[in-house]
C-alpha positions in Angstrom: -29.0 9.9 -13.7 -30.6 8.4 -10.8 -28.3 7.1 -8.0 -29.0 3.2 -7.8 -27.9 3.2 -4.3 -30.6 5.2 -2.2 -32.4 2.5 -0.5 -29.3 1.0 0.9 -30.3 -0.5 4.9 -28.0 1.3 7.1 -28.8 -1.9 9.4 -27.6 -4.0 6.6 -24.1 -5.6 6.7 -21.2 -3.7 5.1 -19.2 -4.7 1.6 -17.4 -3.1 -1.9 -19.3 -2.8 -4.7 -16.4 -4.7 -7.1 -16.4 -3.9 -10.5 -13.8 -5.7 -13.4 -13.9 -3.8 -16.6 -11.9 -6.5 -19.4 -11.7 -6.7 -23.4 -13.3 -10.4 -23.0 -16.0 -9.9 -20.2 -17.5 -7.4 -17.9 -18.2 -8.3 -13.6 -19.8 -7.0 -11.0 -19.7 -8.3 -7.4 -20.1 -7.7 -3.6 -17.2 -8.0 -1.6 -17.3 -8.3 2.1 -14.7 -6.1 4.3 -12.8 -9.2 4.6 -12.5 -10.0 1.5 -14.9 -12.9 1.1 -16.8 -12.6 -2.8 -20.5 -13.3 -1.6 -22.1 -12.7 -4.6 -20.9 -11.6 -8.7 -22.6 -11.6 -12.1 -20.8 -10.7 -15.6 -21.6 -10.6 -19.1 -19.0 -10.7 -22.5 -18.0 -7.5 -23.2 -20.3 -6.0 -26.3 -18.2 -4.7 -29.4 -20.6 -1.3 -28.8 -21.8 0.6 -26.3 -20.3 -0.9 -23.5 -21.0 1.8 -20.7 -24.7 0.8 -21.4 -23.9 -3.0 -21.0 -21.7 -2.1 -17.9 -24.4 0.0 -16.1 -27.2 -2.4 -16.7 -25.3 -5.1 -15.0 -24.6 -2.9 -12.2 -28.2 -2.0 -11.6 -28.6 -6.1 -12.7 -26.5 -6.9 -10.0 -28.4 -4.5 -6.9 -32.0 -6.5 -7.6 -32.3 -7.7 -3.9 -29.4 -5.6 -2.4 -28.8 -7.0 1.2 -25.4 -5.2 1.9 -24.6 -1.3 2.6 -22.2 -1.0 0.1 -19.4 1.5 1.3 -17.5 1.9 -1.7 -17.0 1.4 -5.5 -13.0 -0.3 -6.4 -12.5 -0.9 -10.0 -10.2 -2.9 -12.2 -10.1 -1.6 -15.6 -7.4 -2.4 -18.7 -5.5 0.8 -19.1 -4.4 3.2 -20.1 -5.8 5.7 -18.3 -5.5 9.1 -16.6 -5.1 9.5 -12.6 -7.8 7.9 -10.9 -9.2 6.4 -13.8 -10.8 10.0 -15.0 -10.3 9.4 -18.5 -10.0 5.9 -19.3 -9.0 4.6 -23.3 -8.7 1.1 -22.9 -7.0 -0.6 -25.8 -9.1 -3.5 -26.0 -12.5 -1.2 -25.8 -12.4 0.7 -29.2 -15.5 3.1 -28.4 -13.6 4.3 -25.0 -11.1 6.9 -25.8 -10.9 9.4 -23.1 -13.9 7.8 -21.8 -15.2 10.0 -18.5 -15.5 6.4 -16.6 -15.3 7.9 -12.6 -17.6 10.2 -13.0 -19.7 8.2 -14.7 -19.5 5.3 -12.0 -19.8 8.3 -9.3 -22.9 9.7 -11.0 -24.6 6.2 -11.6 -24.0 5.0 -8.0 -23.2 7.9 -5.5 -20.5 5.7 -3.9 -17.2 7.0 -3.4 -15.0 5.4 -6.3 -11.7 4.3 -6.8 -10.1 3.1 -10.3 -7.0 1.2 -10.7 -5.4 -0.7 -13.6 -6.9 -4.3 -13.5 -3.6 -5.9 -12.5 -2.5 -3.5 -10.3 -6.0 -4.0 -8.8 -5.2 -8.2 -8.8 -2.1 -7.8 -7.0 -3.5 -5.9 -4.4 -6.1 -8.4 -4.0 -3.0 -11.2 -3.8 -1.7 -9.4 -1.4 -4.9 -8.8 0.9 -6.3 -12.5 0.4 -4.4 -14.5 -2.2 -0.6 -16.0 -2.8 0.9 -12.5 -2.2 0.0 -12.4 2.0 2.4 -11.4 3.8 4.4 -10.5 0.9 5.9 -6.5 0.8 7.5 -6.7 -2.9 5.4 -8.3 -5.5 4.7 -8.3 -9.5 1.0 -8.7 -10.4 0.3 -10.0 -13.9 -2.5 -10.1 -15.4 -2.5 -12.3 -18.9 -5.9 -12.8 -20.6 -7.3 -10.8 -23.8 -3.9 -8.0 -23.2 -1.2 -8.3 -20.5 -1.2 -6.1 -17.5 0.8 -5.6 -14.7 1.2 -3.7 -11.1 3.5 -3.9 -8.2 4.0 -3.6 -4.7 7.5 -2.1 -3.9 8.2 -2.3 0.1 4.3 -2.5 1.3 3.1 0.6 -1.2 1.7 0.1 -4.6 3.5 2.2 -7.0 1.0 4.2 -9.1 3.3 6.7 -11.3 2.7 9.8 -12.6 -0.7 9.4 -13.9 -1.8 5.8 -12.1 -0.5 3.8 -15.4 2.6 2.1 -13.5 3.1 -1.6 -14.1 2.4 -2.1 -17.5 4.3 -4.9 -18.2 2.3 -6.4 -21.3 4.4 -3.1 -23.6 7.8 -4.3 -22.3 9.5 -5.4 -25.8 10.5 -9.2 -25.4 11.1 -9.3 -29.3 13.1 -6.5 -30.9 11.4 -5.6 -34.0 8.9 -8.4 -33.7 5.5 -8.4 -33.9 3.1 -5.5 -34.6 1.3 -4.5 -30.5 -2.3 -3.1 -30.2 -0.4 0.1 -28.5 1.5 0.8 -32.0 5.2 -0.6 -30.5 6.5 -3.6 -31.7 7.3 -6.7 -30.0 5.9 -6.4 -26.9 4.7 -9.2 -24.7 1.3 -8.8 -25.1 1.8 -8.9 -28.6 3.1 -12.4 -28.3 1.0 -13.8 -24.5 -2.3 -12.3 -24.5 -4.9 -14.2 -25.7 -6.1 -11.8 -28.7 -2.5 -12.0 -30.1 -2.9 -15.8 -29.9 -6.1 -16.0 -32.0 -4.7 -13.3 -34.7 -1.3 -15.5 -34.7 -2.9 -19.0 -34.7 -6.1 -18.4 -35.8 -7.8 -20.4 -33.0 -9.0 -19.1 -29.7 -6.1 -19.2 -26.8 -7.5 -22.2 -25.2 -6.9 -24.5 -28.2 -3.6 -23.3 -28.4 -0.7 -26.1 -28.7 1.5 -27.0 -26.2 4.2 -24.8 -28.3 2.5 -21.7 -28.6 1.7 -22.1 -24.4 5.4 -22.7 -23.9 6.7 -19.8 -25.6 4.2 -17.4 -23.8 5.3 -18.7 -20.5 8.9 -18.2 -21.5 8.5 -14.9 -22.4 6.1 -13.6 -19.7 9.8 -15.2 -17.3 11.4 -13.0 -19.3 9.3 -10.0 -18.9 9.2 -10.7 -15.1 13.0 -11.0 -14.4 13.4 -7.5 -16.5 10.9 -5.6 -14.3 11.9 -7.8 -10.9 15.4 -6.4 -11.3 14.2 -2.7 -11.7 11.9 -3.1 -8.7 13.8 -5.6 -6.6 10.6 -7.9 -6.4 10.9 -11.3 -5.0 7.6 -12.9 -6.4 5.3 -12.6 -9.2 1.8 -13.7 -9.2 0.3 -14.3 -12.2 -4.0 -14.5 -12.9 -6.1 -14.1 -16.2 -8.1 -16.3 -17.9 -5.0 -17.4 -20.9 -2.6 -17.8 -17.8 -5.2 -20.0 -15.4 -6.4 -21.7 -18.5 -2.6 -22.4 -20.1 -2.2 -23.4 -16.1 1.1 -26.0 -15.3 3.1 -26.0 -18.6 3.2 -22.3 -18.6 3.5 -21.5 -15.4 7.0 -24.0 -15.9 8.2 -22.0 -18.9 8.2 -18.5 -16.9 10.1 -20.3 -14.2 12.3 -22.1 -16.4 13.2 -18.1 -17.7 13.7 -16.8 -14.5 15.7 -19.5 -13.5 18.0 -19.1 -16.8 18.0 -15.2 -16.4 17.7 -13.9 -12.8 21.3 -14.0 -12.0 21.8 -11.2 -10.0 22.1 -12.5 -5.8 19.1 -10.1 -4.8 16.7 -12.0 -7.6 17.8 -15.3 -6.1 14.7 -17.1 -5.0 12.4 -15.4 -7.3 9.1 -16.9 -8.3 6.2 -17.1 -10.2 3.1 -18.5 -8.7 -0.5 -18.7 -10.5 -3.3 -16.1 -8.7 -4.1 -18.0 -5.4 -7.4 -16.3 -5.7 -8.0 -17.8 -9.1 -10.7 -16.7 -11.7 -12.4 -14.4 -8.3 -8.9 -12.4 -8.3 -10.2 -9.4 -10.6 -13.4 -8.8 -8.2 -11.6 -9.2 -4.9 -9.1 -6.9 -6.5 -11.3 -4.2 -7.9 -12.8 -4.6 -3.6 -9.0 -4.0 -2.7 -8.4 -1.3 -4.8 -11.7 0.3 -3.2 -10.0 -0.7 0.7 -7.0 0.8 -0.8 -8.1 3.8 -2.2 -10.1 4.6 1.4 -7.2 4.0 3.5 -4.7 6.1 1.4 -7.4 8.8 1.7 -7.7 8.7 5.5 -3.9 8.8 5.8 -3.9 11.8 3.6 -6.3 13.7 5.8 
């Protein structure tokens, strides 16, 4: 396959290639090295063929390329295998053990690092966004599933095979309703937006004030159960069904932390919306790529 890249200006000024892979919509973006999102385009996510879709907008995307792009950082909905080598996203039926690094490797010759999309939005948080400054933080991540990552004392914790942080399977309804993974009860069978248009039959954003109340309440929940395994002292929260449900949910998760975080060491602990906002997933995927290429440099 031919490398899209080749013609890149060495002269040219530096930035990520930023790529957010969702259930709901594909993006592509240039990130500069400071984090600034200069330029993004995206598409809805096709029910078929979506590496196609994904590597036309790429290539879309490069018409006019005035930056030497250094790197490739991605956000993707998991699970997947280390370094995003297989990839079987739940909300993408067609990619089961989908080959997507060396497939992003082979399309754009550009070193390439994968990362689950929110673990990818909390480092983003954390380089640009609410989380500055901050050394223990929960990402979240609530749109068509629920995702999650965190940074525990300055390092993101990855896990055995990258999939760490996946808050949207923690059960927050024993025996409740039936979750895309095959569990039951999990939160993202009860707060992402997919399991809010099979529930109510309407999309997420005409969703009632009810139905936004209890997903804030039990995203709270979720958060103080992983907060006290991790001893994190904020959550930041992005994804188009959290930004859209915006105020009244963000006051039901803190209304459950508040009732439910009673150990001294969660004292204090928040949940804010993504400071970054609706550019969070790009300027993550960019992070994850700044991430990845520092990790890699300490490891030499």
């Amino acid at each position: 396959m031919r490398k899209v890249f080749a013609k890149n200006s060495p002269a040219a000024p530096e930035a990520f290639l930023a790529v957010d892979i969702g259930g709901t919509k594909l993006a592509v973006g240039f990130v500069t090295l400071d984090g600034e999102l200069v330029s993004r385009s995206q598409i809805p996510t096709p029910e078929r063929d979506v590496w196609s879709a994904l590597s036309s907008l790429i290539e879309t995307q490069l018409i006019g390329l005035k930056f030497k792009l250094i790197a490739c950082g991605v956000g993707c909905g998991g699970p997947m295998t280390r370094d995003g080598d297989l990839v079987s996203t739940l909300h993408i039926p067609d990619w089961r053990d989908f080959p997507l690094h060396a497939k992003l490797r082979q399309l754009t010759g550009l070193d390439t690092y994968i990362y689950n999309d929110a673990q990818a939005i909390v480092l983003g948080e954390q380089w640009r966004g609410a989380a500055q400054g901050e050394r223990n933080v929960l990402g979240m991540v609530v749109s068509t599933g629920v995702g999650g990552g965190v940074i525990s004392d300055g390092t993101l914790l990855r896990g055995r095979l990258g999939n760490a942080g996946h808050i949207g399977h923690i059960i927050v309804e024993p025996n409740g309703r039936q979750c895309a993974c095959g569990s039951r009860g999990c939160l993202e069978a009860y707060a992402s937006g997919s399991a809010i248009a099979a529930f109510t039959g309407g999309p997420a954003a005409e969703a009632t004030d009810e139905v936004i109340a209890h997903a804030g309440q039990l995203v709270g929940r979720a958060i103080v159960t992983v907060a006290t395994i991790v001893d994190a002292t904020l959550a930041v929260v992005g994804g188009s069904v959290a930004l859209g449900f915006g105020a009244p949910f963000f006051a039901a998760a803190q209304d459950e932390i508040d009732s439910l975080a009673r150990l001294d060491f969660l004292s204090g602990l928040k949940v804010v919306p993504a400071g970054l906002g609706h550019s969070a997933p790009l300027i993550g995927a960019a992070a994850v790529a700044k991430y990845g290429r520092e990790r890699q440099v300490q490891s030499n």
